[in-house]
C-alpha positions in Angstrom: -46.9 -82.8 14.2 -46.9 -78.9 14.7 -50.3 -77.7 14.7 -51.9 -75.0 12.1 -51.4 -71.6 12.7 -54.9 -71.0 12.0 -56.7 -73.3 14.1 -60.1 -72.2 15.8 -60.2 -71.6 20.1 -62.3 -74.2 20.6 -63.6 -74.8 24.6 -60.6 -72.6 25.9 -62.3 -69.3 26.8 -58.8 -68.0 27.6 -58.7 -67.1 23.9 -62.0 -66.9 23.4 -61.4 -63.9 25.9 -58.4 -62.5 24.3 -59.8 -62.3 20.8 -63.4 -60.8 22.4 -61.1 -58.3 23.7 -59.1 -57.5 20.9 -62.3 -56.7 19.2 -63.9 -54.5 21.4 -60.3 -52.5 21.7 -61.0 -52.5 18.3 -64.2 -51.1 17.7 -63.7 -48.7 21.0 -61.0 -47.0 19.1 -62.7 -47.2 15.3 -66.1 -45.5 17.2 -63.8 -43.3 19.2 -62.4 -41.9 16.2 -65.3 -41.8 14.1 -66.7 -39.7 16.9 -64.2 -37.4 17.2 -63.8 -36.6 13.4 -67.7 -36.3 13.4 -66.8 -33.8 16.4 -64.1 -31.7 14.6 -66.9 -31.3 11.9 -69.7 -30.3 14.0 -68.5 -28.6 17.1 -64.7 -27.0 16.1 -64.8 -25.2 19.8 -65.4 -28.2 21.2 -62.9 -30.7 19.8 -60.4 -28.0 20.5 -61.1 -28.6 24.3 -60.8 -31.9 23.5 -57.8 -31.2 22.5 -56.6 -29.1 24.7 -57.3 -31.6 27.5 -55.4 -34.4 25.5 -52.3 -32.6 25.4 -52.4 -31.6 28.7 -52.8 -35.4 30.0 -49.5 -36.3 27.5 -47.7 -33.5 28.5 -45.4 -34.4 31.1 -45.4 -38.2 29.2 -44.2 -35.6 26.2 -41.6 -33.6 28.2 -40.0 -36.8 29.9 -39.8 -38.3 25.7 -38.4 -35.0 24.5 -35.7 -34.8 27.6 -34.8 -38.2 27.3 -33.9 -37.7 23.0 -32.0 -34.3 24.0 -30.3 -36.3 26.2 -29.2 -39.2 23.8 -28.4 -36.7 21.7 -26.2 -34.9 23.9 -24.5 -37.7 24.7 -23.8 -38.6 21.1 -22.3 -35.7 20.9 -20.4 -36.0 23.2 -19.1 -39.2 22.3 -18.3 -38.1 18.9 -17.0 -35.2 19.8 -14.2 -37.4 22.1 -13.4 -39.8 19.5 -13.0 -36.8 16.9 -11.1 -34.4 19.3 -7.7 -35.5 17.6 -8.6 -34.7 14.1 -10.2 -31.1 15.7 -7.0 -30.2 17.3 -4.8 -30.9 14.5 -7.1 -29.0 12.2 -7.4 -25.8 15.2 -3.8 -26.5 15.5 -3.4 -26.0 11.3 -5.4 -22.7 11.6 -3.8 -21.5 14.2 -0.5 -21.5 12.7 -1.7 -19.8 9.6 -3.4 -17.1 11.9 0.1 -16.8 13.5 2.1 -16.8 10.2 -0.4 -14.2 8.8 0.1 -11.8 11.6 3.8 -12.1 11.7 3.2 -11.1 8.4 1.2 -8.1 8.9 3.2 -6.7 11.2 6.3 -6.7 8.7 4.1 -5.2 6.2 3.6 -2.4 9.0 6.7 -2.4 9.8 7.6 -1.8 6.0 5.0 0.7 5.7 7.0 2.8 8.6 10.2 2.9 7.3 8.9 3.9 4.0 7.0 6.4 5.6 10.0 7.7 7.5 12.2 7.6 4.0 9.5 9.5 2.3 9.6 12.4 5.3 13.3 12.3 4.9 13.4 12.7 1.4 11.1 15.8 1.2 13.2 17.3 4.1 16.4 16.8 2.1 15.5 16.6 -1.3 15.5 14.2 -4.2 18.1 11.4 -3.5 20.1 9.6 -5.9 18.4 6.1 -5.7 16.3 4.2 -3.3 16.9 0.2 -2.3 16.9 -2.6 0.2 20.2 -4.0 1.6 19.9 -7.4 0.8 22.8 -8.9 2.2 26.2 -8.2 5.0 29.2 -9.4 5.9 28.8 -11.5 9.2 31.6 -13.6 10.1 34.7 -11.1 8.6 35.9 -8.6 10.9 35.3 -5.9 7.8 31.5 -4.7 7.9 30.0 -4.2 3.7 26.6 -4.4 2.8 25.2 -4.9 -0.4 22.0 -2.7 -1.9 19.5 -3.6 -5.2 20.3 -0.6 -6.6 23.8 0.4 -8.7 24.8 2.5 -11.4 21.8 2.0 -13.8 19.7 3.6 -11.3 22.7 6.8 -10.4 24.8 4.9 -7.9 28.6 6.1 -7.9 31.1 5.0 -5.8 31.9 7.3 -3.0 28.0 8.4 -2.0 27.0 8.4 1.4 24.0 6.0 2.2 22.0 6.8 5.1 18.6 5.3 6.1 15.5 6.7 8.2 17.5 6.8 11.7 20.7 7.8 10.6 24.2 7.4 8.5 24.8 3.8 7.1 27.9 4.1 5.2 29.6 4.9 2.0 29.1 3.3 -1.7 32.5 1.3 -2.5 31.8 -0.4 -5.7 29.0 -0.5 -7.8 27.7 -2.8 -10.3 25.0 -2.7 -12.8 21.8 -3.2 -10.8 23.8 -3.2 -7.3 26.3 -1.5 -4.9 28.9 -2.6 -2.2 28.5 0.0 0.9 31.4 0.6 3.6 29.6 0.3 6.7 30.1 2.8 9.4 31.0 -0.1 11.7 33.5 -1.1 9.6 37.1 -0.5 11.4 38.3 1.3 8.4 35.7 3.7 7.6 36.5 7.5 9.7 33.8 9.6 9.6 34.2 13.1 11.5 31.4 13.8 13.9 30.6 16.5 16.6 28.5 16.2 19.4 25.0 17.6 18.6 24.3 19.9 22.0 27.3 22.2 21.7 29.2 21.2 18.1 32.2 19.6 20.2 34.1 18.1 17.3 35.5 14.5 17.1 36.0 11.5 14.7 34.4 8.2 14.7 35.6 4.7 13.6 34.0 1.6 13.5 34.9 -1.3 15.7 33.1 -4.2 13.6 30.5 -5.0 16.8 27.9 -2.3 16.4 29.8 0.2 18.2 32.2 3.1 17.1 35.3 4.9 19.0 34.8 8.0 19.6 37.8 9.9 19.6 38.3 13.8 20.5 40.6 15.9 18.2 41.8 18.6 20.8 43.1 16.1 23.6 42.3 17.1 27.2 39.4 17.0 29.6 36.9 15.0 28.3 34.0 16.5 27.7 31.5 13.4 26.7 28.7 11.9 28.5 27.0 9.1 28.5 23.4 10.0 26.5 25.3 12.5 24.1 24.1 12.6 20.8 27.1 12.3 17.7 26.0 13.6 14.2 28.2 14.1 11.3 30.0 17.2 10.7 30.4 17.9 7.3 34.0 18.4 7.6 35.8 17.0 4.6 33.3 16.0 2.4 31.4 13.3 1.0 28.8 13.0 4.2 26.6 15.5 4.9 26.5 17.6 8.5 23.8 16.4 11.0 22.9 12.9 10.2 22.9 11.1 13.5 25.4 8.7 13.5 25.9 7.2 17.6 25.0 8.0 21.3 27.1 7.8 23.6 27.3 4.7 25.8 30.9 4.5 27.6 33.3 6.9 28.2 37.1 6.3 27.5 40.4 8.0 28.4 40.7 9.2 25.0 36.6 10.1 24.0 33.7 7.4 23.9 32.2 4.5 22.5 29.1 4.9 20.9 26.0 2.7 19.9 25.1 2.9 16.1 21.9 4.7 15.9 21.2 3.2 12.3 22.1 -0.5 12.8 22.7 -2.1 9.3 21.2 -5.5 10.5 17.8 -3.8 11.3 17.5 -1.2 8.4 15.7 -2.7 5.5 15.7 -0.2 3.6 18.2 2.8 2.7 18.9 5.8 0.3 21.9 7.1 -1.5 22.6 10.8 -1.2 25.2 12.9 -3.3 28.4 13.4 -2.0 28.5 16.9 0.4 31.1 19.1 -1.1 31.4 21.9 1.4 30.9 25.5 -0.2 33.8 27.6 -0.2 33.9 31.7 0.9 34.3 32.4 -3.2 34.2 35.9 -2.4 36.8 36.0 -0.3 38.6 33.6 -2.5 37.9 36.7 -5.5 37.8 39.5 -3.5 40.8 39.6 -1.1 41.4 42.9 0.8 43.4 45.3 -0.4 46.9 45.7 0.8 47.2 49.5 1.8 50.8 51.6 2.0 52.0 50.4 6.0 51.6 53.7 8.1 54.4 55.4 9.2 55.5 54.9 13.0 54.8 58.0 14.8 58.3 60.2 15.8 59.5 60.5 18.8 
């Protein structure tokens, strides 16, 4: 038979001694508070040394407590940190593609913002052009080189303009639609457009050789007198495009003239404009004023 949990200590001064002591422990710490609250009453000053003096004594018990928690919770950390990681990189990984997809775009709205810039200073050096648009699409695997533009015959576009954008000639209009326009490019092997060299006016014709590149080929044969660096700009002879718009530089010299680079490459000119066609002015006055044919003078006797 178990025996009841609140049986008496009898003879056995063990307990007798456990449960004296549990009292006094008792009462120590009921007086001991009593006293000190009386304390804090009577004498502030001095329970503050009191005080004082307590915290001192716990202090290093206090610093060993408080270095011990950071320390669990440092490690915690830790551990959580490991086992979450994964997830952290993913989500780093996510922003970091976003940050990269948002600069890429930036720097195509600068890039924009140039080109538009450049257009802009072109215009007001050259006055207002027909129409304004984006080539939004080129031939790529034909060996003939067209380009089509947003812009057609609603907004002025007529076939046989010259299209240039901000770093040089582009082409010609061919066909033009409501809202859009075919362009000969300048690359294209059957577009001629008559240059001269920009230094000294050395005259020549170009043609396209449907890889970025044009031949450059001199009208008066003879010495050549090209070199590589030399600057080609159109002419203005014959019409439609107007003198000085840079057109090629020289990169390889031939038995005949040169090949040149395009300066304006279609496939990295977003944006273009469409000029009126250059109709060079004639001498009208002496067209309308010829000079007058005088009476032959007489051959002097002999």
């Amino acid at each position: 038979m178990a025996p009841p949990h609140n049986r008496r200590p009898g003879f056995s001064r063990k307990a007798q001694l456990q449960i004296f002591t549990g009292y006094l422990l008792a009462f120590t710490g009921a007086f001991a508070g009593l006293l000190l609250l009386g304390l804090s009453y009577a004498d502030p000053a001095a329970f503050s040394a009191i005080r004082a003096g307590a915290a001192e004594v716990t202090s290093p018990a206090s610093r060993g407590l408080t270095s011990l928690r950071i320390g669990a919770q440092s490690g915690w950390r830790e551990v959580t940190a490991y086992f979450n990681a994964g997830s952290k990189n993913a989500a780093l990984q996510r922003e970091a593609e976003r940050n990269r997809t948002q600069l890429i775009e930036a720097r195509a709205l600068k890039q924009e913002n140039r080109e538009l810039r450049k257009l802009l200073g072109l215009i007001d050096r050259e006055g207002q052009p027909v129409a304004t648009g984006r080539l939004i699409s080129s031939s790529a695997s034909s060996t003939r080189r067209f380009a089509m533009m947003d812009a057609g015959a609603r907004q002025g576009v007529q076939r046989g303009q010259p299209v240039r954008g901000q770093r040089g000639l582009i082409g010609r209009v061919m066909e033009t639609g409501p809202n859009s326009a075919r362009i000969l490019l300048i690359s294209d092997p059957e577009n001629v457009v008559p240059v001269r060299r920009a230094r000294d006016g050395t005259v020549a014709f170009a043609q396209g050789r449907s890889d970025g590149r044009m031949d450059i080929r001199l009208i008066d044969i003879g010495i050549n007198p090209f070199k590589v660096g030399d600057v080609m700009v159109t002419s203005g002879n014959g019409g439609i495009y107007p003198p000085n718009v840079p057109v090629a530089i020289v990169e390889r010299l031939t038995s005949d003239g040169a090949i040149g680079k395009l300066l304006a490459n279609p496939a990295g000119t977003d944006f273009v404009i469409v000029q009126q066609m250059y109709q060079p002015e004639l001498d009208e006055t002496a067209l309308d004023n010829p000079a007058p044919a005088g009476p032959v003078p007489a051959e002097p006797t002999p």
